[in-house]
N, C-alpha and C positions, 0 to 999 in steps of 0.2 A: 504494500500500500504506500505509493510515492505521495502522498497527500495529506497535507498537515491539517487537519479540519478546524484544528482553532485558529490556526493562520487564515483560512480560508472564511470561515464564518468572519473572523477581521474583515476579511478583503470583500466579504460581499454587506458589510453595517458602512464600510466606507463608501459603497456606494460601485464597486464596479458592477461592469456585465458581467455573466457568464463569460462569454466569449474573453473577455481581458485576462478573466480570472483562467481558462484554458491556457493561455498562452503564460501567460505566468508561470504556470505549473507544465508549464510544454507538452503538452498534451494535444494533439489536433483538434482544431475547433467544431469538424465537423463529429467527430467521435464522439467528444464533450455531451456538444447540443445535445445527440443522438440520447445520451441516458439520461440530460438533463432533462428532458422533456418530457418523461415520464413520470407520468404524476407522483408516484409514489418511491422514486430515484433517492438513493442517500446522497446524492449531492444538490439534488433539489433539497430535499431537509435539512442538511446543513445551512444552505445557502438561504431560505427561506429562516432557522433559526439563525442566524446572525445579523437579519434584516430584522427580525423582530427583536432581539435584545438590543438592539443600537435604539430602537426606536422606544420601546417602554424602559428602558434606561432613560432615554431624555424626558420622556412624556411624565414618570414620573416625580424627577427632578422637577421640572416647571411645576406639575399641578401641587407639591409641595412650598415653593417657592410662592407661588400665587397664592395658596392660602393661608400662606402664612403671612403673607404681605409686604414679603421682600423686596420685590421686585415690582413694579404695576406692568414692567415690559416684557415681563414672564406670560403674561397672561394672552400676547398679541403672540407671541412666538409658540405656547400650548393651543390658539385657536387655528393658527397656521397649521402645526402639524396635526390637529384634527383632521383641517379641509384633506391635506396629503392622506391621509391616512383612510376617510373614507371616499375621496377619489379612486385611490388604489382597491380595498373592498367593492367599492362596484365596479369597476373595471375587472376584476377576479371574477366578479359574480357572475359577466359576462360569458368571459369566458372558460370558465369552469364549471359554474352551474348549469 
């Protein structure tokens, strides 16, 4: 197994593609895609869990932050990644549901 999964869960909270994250780990991009695509792929679940801790990592810094009244600019930046967050849910729902 050439592939670091906590490095990779990194690389995909940072925001790469799949396809970056292939060539990173040189691996062919078309090979990659191939398992990546598959709904139930351990590199889709890694790469979907590293997307989601990056993300309720931050969400729930701010919603702390905001309620506690640290910040009033927390609260524009936790409604931001609302919008992202259920943008991406219906765009899933799309097309996976």
């Amino acid at each position: 197994d050439s592939i670091d999964w906590d490095n990779f869960e990194k690389l995909a909270a940072i925001g790469y593609k799949p396809k970056d994250i292939a060539a990173y780990y040189q691996i062919p991009v078309a090979e990659f895609l191939d398992e990546f695509t598959l709904q139930d792929s351990l590199t889709r679940g890694h790469y979907m869990h590293g997307r989601l801790i990056y993300s309720a990592t931050e969400g729930t810094y701010l919603l702390d932050q905001g309620m506690a009244g640290n910040n009033p600019a927390q609260a524009v930046r936790l409604d931001r990644l609302r919008e992202k967050i259920d943008w991406q849910n219906a765009l899933d729902d799309l097309v996976y549901d």
